[in-house]
KEVOLO-393223 format. One record per residue (C-alpha): residue in three letters; y negated, x negated, z. Coordinates in steps of 0.25 Angstrom, whole numbers, plus 5000, padded with zeros to 4 digits. Example, Ala and Ser with C-alpha at 12.3 -4.5 7.8 and 13.67 -1.06 7.14 Angstrom:
2
ALA501849515031
SER500449455029
// end
This chain:
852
UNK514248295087
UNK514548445091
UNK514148505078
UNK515248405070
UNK516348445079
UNK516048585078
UNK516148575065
UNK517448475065
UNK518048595073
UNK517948695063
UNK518148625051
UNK519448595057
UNK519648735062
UNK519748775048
UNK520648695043
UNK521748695054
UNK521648845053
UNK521948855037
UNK523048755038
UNK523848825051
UNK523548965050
UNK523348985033
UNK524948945033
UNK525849045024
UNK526849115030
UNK527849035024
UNK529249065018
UNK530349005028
UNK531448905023
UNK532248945014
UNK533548965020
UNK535048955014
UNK535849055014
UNK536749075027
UNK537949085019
UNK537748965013
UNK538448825019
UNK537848715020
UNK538148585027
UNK537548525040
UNK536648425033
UNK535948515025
UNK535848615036
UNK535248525043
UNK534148475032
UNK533948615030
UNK533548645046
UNK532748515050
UNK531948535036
UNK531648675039
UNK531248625054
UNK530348535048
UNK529648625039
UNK529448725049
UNK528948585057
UNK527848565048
UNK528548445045
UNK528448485029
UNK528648355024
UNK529848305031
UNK530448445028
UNK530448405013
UNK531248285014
UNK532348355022
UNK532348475010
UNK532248365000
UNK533448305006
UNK534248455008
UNK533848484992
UNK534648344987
UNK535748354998
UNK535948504991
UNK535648474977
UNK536648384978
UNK537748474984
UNK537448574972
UNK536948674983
UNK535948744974
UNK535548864984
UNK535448764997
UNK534548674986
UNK533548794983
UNK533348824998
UNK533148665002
UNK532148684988
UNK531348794993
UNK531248745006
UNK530748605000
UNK529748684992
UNK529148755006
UNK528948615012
UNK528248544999
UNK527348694999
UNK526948645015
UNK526648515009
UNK525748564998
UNK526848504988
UNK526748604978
UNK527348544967
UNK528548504975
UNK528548624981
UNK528548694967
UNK529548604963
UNK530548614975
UNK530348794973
UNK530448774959
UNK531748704961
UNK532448794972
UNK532048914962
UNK532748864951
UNK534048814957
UNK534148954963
UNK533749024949
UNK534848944942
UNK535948984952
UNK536349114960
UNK535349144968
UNK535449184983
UNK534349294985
UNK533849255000
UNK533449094996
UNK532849124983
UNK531849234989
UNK531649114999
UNK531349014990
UNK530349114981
UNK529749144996
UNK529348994995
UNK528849004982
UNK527949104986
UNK527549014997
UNK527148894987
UNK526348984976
UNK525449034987
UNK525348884991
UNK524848864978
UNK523948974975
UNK524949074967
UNK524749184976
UNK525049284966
UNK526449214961
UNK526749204977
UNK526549354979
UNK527449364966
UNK528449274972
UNK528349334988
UNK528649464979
UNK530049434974
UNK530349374987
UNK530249504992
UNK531049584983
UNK532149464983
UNK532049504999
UNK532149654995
UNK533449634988
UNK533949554999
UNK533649665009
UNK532949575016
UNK531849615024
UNK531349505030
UNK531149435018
UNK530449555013
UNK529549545024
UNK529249395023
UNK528949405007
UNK527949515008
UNK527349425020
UNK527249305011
UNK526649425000
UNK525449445009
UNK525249305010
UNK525149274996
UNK524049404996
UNK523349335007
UNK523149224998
UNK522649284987
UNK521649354996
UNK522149484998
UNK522349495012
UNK522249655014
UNK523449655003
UNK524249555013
UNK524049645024
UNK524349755017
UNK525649675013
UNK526049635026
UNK525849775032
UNK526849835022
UNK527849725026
UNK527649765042
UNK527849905038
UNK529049875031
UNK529549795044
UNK529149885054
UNK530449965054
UNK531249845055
UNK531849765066
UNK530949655070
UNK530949525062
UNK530249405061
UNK529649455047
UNK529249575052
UNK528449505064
UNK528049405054
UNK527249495045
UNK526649565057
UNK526149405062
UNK525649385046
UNK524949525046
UNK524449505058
UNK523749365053
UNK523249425041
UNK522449525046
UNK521749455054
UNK521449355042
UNK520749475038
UNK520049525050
UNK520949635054
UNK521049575069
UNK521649695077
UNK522749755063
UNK523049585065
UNK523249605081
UNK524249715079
UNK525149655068
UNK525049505077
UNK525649595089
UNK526649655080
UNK527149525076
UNK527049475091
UNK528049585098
UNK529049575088
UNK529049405087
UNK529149435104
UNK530349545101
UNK530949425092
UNK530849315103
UNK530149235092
UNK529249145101
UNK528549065090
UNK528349195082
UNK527849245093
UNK526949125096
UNK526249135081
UNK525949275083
UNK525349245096
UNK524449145090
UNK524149245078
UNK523549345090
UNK522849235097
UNK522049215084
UNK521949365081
UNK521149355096
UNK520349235094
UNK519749295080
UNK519449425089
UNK518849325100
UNK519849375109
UNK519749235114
UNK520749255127
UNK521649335119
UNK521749235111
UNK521949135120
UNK522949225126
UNK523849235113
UNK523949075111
UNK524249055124
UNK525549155122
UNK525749075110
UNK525848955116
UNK526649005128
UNK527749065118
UNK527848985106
UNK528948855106
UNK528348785096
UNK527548685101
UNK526648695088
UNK526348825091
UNK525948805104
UNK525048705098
UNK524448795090
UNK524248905100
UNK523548805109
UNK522648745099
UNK522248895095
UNK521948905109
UNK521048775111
UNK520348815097
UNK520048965103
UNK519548875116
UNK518648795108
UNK518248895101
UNK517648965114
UNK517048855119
UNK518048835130
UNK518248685128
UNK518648645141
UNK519748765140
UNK520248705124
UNK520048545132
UNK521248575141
UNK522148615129
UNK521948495122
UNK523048425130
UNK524048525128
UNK523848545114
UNK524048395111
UNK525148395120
UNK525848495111
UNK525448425098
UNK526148305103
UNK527448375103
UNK527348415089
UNK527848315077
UNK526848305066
UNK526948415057
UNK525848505049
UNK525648595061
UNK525648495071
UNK524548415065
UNK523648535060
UNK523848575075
UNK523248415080
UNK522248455070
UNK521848575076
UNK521648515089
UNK520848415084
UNK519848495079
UNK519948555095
UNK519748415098
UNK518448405091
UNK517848515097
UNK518148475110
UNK517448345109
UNK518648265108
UNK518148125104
UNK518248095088
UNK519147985090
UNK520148065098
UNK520048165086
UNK520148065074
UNK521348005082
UNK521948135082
UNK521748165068
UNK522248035062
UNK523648055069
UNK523748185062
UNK523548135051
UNK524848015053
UNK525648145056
UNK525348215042
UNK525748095036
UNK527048085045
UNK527348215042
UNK526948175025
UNK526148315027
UNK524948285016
UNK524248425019
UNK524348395036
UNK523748265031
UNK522648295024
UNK522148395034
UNK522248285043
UNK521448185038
UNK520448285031
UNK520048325046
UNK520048175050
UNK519048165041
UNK518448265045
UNK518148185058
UNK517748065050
UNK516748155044
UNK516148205057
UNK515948065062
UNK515448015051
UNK516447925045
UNK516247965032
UNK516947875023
UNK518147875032
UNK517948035031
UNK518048015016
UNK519047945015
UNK519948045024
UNK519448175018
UNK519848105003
UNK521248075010
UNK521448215017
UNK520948285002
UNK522048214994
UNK522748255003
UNK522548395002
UNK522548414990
UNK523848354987
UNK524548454998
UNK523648564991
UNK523048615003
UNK521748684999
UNK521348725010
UNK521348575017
UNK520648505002
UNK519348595003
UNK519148555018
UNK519348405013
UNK518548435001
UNK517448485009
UNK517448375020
UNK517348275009
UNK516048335002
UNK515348325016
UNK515848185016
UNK515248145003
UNK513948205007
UNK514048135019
UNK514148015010
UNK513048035002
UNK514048084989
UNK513548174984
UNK514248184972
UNK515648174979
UNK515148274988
UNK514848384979
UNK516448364971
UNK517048394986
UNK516248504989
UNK516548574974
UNK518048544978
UNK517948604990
UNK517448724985
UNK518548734974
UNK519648714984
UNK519048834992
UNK518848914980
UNK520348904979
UNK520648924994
UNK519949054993
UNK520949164995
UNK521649065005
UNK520349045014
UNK520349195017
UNK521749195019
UNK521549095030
UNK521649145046
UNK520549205054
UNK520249045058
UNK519549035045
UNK518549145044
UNK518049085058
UNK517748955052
UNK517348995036
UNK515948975040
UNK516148815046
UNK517348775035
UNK517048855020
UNK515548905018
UNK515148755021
UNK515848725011
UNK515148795001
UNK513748785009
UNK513848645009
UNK514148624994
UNK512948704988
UNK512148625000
UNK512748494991
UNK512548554979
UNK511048584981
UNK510748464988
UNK511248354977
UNK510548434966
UNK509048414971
UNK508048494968
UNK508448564957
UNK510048584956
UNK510548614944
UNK510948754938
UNK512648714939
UNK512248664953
UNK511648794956
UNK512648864951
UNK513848784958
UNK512948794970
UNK512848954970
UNK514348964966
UNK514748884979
UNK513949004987
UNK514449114982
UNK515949044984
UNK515549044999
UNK515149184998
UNK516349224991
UNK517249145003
UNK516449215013
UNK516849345009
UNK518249285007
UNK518149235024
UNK517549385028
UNK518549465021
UNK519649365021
UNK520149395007
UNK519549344995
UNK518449444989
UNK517649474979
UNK518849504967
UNK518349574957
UNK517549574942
UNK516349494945
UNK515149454938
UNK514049344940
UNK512749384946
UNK512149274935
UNK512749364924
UNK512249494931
UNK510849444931
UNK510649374919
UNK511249494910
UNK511449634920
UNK510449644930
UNK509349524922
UNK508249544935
UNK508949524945
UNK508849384953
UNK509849304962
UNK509749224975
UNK510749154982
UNK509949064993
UNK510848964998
UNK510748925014
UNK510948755015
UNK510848675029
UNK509348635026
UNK508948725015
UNK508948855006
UNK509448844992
UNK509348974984
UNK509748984969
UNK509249104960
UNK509649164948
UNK508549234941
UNK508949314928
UNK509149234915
UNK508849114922
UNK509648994928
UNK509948974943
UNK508748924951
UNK508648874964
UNK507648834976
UNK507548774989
UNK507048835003
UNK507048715013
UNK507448805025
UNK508548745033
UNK509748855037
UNK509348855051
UNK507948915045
UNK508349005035
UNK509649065045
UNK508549085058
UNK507449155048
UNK508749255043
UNK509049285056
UNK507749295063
UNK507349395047
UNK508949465051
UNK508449495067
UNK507049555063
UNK507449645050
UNK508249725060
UNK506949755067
UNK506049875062
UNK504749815070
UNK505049655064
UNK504549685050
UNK503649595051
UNK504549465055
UNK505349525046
UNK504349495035
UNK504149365040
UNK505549315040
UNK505749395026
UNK504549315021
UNK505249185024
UNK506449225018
UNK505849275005
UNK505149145002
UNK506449085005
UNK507149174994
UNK506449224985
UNK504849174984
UNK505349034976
UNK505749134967
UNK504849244966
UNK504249224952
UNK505449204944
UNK506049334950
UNK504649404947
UNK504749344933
UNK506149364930
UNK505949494932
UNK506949524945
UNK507149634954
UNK508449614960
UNK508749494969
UNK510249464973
UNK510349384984
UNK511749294986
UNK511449274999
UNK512049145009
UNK512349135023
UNK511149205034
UNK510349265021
UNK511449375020
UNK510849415034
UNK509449485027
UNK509149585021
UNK508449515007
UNK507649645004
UNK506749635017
UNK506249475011
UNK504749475010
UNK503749415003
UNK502449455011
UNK502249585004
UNK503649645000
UNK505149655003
UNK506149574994
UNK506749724991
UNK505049774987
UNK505349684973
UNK506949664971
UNK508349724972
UNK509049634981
UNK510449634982
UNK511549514987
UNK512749474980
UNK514049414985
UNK513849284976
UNK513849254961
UNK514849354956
UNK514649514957
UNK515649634956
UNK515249684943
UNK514849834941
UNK513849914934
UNK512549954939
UNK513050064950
UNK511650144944
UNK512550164932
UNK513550244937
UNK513850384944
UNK513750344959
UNK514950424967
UNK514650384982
UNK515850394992
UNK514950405006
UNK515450385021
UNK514650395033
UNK514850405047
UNK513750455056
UNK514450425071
UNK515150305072
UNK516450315078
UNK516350285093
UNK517250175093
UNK515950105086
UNK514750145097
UNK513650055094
UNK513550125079
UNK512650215082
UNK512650355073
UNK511950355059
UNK511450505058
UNK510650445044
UNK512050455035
UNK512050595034
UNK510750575027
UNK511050445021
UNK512150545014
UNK511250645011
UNK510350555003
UNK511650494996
UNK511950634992
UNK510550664986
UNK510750564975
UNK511750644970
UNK512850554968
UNK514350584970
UNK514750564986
UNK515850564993
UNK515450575009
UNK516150535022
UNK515350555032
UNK515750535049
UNK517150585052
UNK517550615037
UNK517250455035
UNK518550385043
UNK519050255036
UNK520250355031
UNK519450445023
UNK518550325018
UNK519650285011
UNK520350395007
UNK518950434999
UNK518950294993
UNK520250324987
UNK519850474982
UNK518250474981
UNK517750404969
UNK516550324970
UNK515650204969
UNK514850194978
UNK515550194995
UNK514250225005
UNK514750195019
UNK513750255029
UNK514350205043
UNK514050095052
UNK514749965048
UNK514349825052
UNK514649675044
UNK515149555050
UNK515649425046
UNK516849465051
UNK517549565043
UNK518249635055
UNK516849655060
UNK516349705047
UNK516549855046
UNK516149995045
UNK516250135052
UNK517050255049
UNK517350385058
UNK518650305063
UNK518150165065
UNK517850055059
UNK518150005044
UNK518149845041
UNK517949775030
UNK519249725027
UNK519649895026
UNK518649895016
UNK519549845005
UNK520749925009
UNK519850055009
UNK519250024997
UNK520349944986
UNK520950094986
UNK519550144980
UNK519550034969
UNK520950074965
UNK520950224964
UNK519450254959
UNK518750174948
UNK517450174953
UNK516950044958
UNK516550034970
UNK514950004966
UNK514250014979
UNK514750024995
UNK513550065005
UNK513750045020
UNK512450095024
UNK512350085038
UNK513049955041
UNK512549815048
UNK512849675051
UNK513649635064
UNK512749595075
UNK512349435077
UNK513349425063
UNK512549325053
UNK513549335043
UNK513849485044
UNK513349495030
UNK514849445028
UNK515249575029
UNK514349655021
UNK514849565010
UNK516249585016
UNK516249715015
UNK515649725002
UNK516749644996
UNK517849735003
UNK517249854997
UNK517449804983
UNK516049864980
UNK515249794971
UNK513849834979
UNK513849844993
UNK512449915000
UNK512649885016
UNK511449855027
UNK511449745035
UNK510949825048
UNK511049945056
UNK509850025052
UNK509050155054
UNK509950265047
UNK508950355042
UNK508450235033
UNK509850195030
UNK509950355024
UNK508750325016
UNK508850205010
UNK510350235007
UNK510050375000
UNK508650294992
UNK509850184989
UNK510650304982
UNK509550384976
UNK509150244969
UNK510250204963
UNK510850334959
UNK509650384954
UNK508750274948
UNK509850194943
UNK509350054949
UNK510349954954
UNK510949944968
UNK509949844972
UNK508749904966
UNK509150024972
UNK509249974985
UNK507949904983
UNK507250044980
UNK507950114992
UNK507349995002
UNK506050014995
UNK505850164998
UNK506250125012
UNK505250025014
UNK503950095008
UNK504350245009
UNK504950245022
UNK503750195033
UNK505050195043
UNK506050125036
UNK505150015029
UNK505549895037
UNK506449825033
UNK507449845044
UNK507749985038
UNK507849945023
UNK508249795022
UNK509649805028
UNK510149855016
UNK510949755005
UNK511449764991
UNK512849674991
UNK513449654976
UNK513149714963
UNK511549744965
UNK511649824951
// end
C-alpha cells in the first residue's frame, strides 16, 4: 500500500505542475478604445465577461462574448465587434477550441481589414493570434505574428506594448526549444526597460526571466531578476503581483533545497496576496514542500485550512486543479481512499458545471487513476476511456499521453495485450510531439522525469519484448530499439532543458554496414526481471538474447564493479565483478564477433551500465579494450563527420594547474604541464591556455579567433545529473554546461572547422550521483562536438599526461580512429607501464559519439 501511494503522489505531482505552471503568459482582453461610446449594457457584458475569463470560468465567458458579438453586430459597431471576436477567440483557445477560436480571430481580423483600422486593437487582436498558433504548434508563425505586434507597438510609441510582445517572443522560443535564445530575448527587453519609469511590463519580464532561468538551471541569475521584479511589484503597491513573485522565490528556494527559505517565501505570499486562490496555491506549495520533507504531522495541520479556502472558491479551472493537487497530498498523507474518490468525483461535477472539457478530463483521468490503484480495473477503463476523449477533444497533449499511458497499464493489467501495446504506441507519439514542450515545462518536471516519462518508454519495450516470446521479430527489435533511444534523446531534453541533438545525422546501421564494416553494436536493455540486449553485427540483421538477471542484480553488481574500480589494490574483485558483467554482454556473442571480423564495439548503453567503464570487462585472461575499440554512442543516429585521421588536426588547449581557491577540495594537477608537452610533441598545430591566461573570457575570445578542431580542456570539472552541478574550472571560477552553448555557437559561426573532438581530461562524476553520466552526455551535446573523450574519475595525473599524449601520438600519427586510438593508448598503459596497469588508472577514460 505504501509503494501505490507513493507512486499515486507523483504521478499526480506531474500533472498538476504542467497544467498550473506551463501556462502562457497570455495576452489580456482586448480593450476598446477609451474614446469610443458605448452603452451600459454592453459595458457591462464586456466587464463581467472579462471577470469571468480572468475567473477561470472560460466557458461562461463565451456565452456573455457570444451575446456582446450579436448585440454589436446588430448595432453596425464593427470595431466594438472585432474586440468582443478577439476576446471570444482567447476564451475558446482556454477551452482547447481551436476551430472556433480560429474562426472567432479569423472573423475580428477581417472585419477590421475591411474597415479603418484603429492601430491599438488590431496589434491586440494579432497578439491573440499569436497566443492561438503557439497553442497549436505554429511556433515559428507566432514568432512572425509577436513580430508585427511589436513594430505596430513601435509606431504607436508604445512601450509597454513593445515590451509585452518581445515577452510573448521569448515564449514562442521556449517552445520551440531555444531556451538560451529566450533569455537572451528577454534580457534585451529588461535592458531596454531599465531606463524607464517602473511598470507592470517591465516588472513582468523580470518575473518571466526570472522563471525561465531557473527552467534552465541558472538558479542564482533566476534569484536576481525574481528580486527585481519583487521591489518594483512592492514600489507599484501591486499585492497580487507581489504575491506570484513571491511564490516564483519560494520555488527558486525549494529547487535549491532551501527548504525554510522556502517556506518562508509562501508564507509571505499567502500573508500579502487577496485572492483567495493564490493563497491556495501558496499553501498547497507549502503542504507539498512538507510532504516532501517528511514532515507529515506539520503538512496534516494544513489540511484544514486549505480546504477551508477551497470552499470559498466557485468551480473554475484553477480551483479544481487546486482540490486536485490536494488530493494527491491526501494520498500521501494516508487519507482513506474513499475520502479521496469522494473528493475527486465532486471535481469532476464542477468541470462539468463549469462545461470545462479539459478541467474534466484531468478530473476523471486521475479518478481513474485511483480505480487503477485499487484494483477496479474495469471501472479504471472505463474512466481513462472517458477522460482520453476528453483530452483529446480539448487538444491537451500533455494530459492525452498521461491517459494514454494509464490505459496500457490497464489493459496489461487485463490480460490485453494487443490493446495494451496500441496505448502504449500512442503515448509515445503524443510525447514525441510534446517534446520541445516537456522541456519547456517548470523545475517541478525534471524532479519527476524519472517517475512520469522514462517508464513510459521502459515499460513499452518491456511489453514489446514480452509478447513476442523467445524470438521477437526484426520490426519488433527495431520498434523496441527506436523506443530507447527516444528515451535517451528525452533525457538529454530533461538535463539540458532544451531540446538537442539538431543537426545532420546519420544511422549507426548505415555506418556499420557501409563505412566502418567491422564494427559491432550493443544496446543492453535493463527490464524489471531481466536483461534484453539486441546487436547489430555488420551485414547482418538485428539479433537478440536474454540474460535472466533481475534489476535489482544487475544494478548491485554495477555498483559494487563502480566502488571497487576506483581502487588500485581491488583488481582482483574488479575482475571478478568484470567477469560477470562480460558474460552478461558480450560472451552470447563472442563468436559471431570473432567471425564477423569486428574490432570496434559501440555500446548504446541504459540506465546503471552508463556507470562503467566497458574497456575494463574481462573474460578470465584479457580486458574488453585487449581485443576491441569500444566507444558509446547517444542512440541510433550520429553527427556525421569524416574520420578525424583524415584531416589536419589544429588543437585549441586550456589547462589550469591550481584550482582557483574559491574551489579547495580540487587539488593542483602539476601533470598538465606535461600532458601539454606530450600534446606538443605530436606536432600538431596548438593554441595553449594554461592557468591564469585560461579565464572563461579568454576561452571564448580564442574560440571566436583560433581555428581549430579539436578543444582539450585540462581542468578539473565534475558531471552531475543536474546541470547547474555539471561544470568545469577556469582561472575565474567555474563554467557550466549551460555556458557551453553560448561559448561555443560563436566558434560554429565564425570558423569552418567542426568541432571534431572535445577532451576534458581530468574531469569526474559527482560523488554518490548514479546518473551523473547525464552530464557527460550533457556536455557533449552542449559542445556541439561530434566526439567527446572525458573520464569518469578523478585520477593520478601523471598517467592522465600519458595516456593523453599516447591518445595524440595515435591518432595523428598512425591514422587509426578515435576509438582505436584510444584503445592503443589504454593498451601501452596497461602492459608498458607496471604502475599505471590497473585498471583504475586506464579504464576511466570514454569515447562518446563518432568512434571514427
Amino acid at each position: 500500500m505504501v509503494v501505490m501511494k507513493k507512486k499515486f503522489f507523483n504521478f499526480w505531482l506531474l500533472v498538476l505542475s504542467t497544467i498550473l505552471i506551463c501556462v502562457l503568459v497570455t495576452p489580456a482582453f482586448a480593450n476598446i478604445p477609451q474614446k469610443t461610446i458605448i452603452n451600459q449594457d454592453s459595458q457591462s457584458n464586456i466587464i463581467e465577461s472579462q471577470h469571468l475569463y480572468e475567473s477561470g470560468r472560460f466557458a461562461e465567458a463565451v456565452q456573455i462574448l457570444q451575446q456582446a458579438v450579436k448585440v454589436y453586430e446588430q448595432q453596425g459597431d464593427i470595431l466594438k465587434q472585432a474586440v468582443a471576436l478577439s476576446n471570444l477567440s482567447l476564451a475558446y483557445q482556454q477551452l482547447g477550441n481551436w476551430e472556433q477560436a480560429q474562426l472567432a480571430i479569423n472573423k475580428s481580423l477581417n472585419l477590421q481589414k475591411n474597415n479603418s483600422q484603429n492601430l491599438a486593437v488590431f496589434a491586440q487582436t494579432l497578439d491573440i493570434q499569436g497566443r492561438l498558433h503557439l497553442l497549436t504548434g505554429k511556433s515559428e508563425l507566432a514568432l512572425t505574428t509577436w513580430q508585427k505586434t511589436a513594430d505596430i507597438y513601435t509606431q504607436l510609441g508604445d512601450k509597454n506594448g513593445i515590451a509585452l510582445a518581445r515577452l510573448y517572443q521569448a515564449q514562442a522560443l521556449r517552445h520551440q526549444g531555444f531556451n538560451q535564445q529566450a533569455i537572451k530575448q528577454l534580457e534585451q527587453v529588461n535592458q531596454t526597460l531599465k531606463s524607464q519609469d517602473d511598470s507592470l511590463a517591465k516588472a513582468g519580464v523580470l518575473l518571466s526571466l526570472g522563471d525561465t532561468l531557473e527552467n534552465v538551471g541558472e538558479l542564482e541569475k533566476s534569484r536576481l531578476a525574481l528580486e527585481a521584479s519583487l521591489a518594483i511589484y512592492q514600489r507599484l503597491k501591486s499585492p497580487e503581483n507581489i504575491a506570484l513573485t513571491l511564490l516564483s522565490l519560494g520555488n527558486n528556494a525549494r529547487i535549491q533545497q532551501k527548504n525554510n527559505q522556502a517556506i518562508a517565501f509562501y508564507q509571505q505570499a499567502f500573508n500579502i496576496s487577496p485572492l483567495p486562490l493564490t493563497k491556495v496555491k501558496a499553501r498547497l506549495n507549502h503542504l507539498n514542500l512538507l510532504i516532501a520533507d517528511k514532515q507529515l504531522a506539520a503538512a496534516q495541520d494544513l489540511i484544514p485550512e486549505i480546504q477551508s479556502l477551497l470552499s470559498q472558491l466557485p468551480p473554475s479551472r484553477p480551483s479544481i486543479y487546486a482540490r486536485i493537487n490536494l488530493a494527491h497530498s491526501l494520498v500521501s498523507l494516508n487519507t482513506p481512499t474513499s475520502q479521496i474518490a469522494q473528493l475527486l468525483a465532486k471535481v469532476v461535477q464542477q468541470a462539468r458545471s463549469i462545461e470545462d472539457i479539459r478541467a474534466e478530463a484531468y478530473a476523471l483521468g486521475n479518478l481513474g487513476n485511483l480505480y487503477e490503484k485499487t484494483q477496479q480495473i474495469s471501472e479504471a477503463i472505463n474512466l481513462t476511456q472517458q477522460a482520453l476523449i476528453l483530452a483529446q477533444t480539448s487538444n491537451a497533449s500533455e494530459i492525452t499521453y498521461l491517459w494514454q499511458w494509464q490505459l496500457g497499464r490497464l489493459f496489461k493489467a487485463q490480460g490485453n495485450f494487443t490493446g495494451a501495446i496500441a496505448a502504449y504506441d500512442a503515448t509515445i507519439e503524443t510525447l514525441n510531439s510534446l517534446r520541445t514542450d516537456l522541456v519547456t515545462l517548470n523545475q517541478d518536471i525534471q524532479f519527476n522525469f524519472r517517475d512520469n516519462v522514462e517508464p513510459v518508454y521502459r515499460e513499452s519495450v518491456a511489453l514489446l519484448l514480452e509478447n513476442s516470446g523467445e524470438k521477437p521479430d526484426i520490426p519488433t527489435l527495431e520498434k523496441a530499439r527506436n523506443r530507447i533511444e527516444a528515451l535517451q534523446l528525452a533525457e538529454l531534453d530533461n538535463f539540458l532543458r532544451e531540446a538537442c541533438l539538431q543537426g545532420q545525422k546519420v544511422i549507426l546501421d548505415q555506418i556499420v554496414d557501409q563505412e566502418n564494416p567491422n564494427t559491432a553494436i550493443l544496446y543492453p536493455i535493463i527490464l524489471p526481471k531481466r536483461l534484453q540486449v539486441i546487436v547489430k553485427i555488420p551485414q547482418q540483421p538485428l539479433r537478440h538474447f536474454t540474460i535472466n538477471k533481475s534489476q535489482v542484480e544487475i544494478e548491485e553488481t554495477l555498483a559494487q564493479l563502480q566502488e571497487y574500480i576506483l581502487e588500485p589494490d581491488r583488481t582482483e574483485e574488479v575482475q571478478t565483478l568484470s567477469h560477470e558483467v562480460y558474460n552478461w554482454l558480450i560472451q552470447p556473442i563472442a563468436s559471431n564477433l570473432a567471425t564477423s571480423q569486428v574490432n570496434t564495439l559501440v555500446f548504446v548503453l541504459d540506465g546503471a551500465f552508463r556507470n562503467i567503464p566497458l574497456a575494463a570487462l574481462y573474460d578470465g585472461e584479457k580486458y574488453l579494450v585487449e581485443k576491441y575499440a569500444v566507444a558509446l554512442s547517444l542512440g541510433l543516429q550520429l553527427l556525421a563527420n569524416k574520420p578525424l585521421a583524415q584531416k589536419p588536426v589544429s588543437i585549441l588547449a586550456a589547462g589550469l594547474v591550481q584550482p582557483p581557491p574559491q574551489f579547495p577540495t580540487f587539488p593542483p594537477l602539476p601533470g598538465i604541464r606535461l600532458e601539454f608537452d606530450l600534446i606538443a610533441r605530436t606536432g600538431a598545430s596548438t593554441k595553449k591556455l594554461l592557468d591564469q591566461e585560461f579565464t572563461s573570457t579568454t576561452l571564448e575570445k580564442n574560440v571566436n579567433t583560433v581555428p581549430f578542431n579539436v578543444l582539450h580542456l585540462a581542468t578539473h570539472g565534475q558531471f552531475s545529473s543536474r546541470p547547474e552541478n555539471t561544470f568545469i574550472l577556469a582561472s575565474d571560477g567555474s563554467i557550466n554546461v549551460l555556458q557551453f552553448d553560448n561559448l561555443l555557437r560563436s566558434q560554429s559561426e565564425t570558423n569552418t572547422q567542426i568541432l571534431e573532438l572535445l577532451v576534458l581530461s581530468a574531469c569526474q562524476t559527482a560523488t554518490g550521483d548514479n546518473r551523473a553520466t547525464l552530464g557527460l552526455a550533457g556536455a557533449a551535446v552542449k559542445a556541439g562536438a561530434h566526439s567527446t573523450l572525458a573520464s569518469l574519475w578523478h585520477i593520478n595525473d601523471q598517467s592522465t599526461a600519458i595516456l593523453i599524449g599516447e591518445f595524440y601520438s595515435e591518432l595523428i600519427n598512425s591514422k587509426v580512429t578515435k576509438a582505436e586510438a584510444l584503445r592503443r593508448a589504454q593498451v601501452k598503459l596497461l602492459t608498458n607501464y607496471p604502475n599505471y596497469s590497473r585498471p583504475s588508472y586506464w579504464a576511466a577514460y570514454v569515447l562518446v559519439g563518432n568512434w571514427i
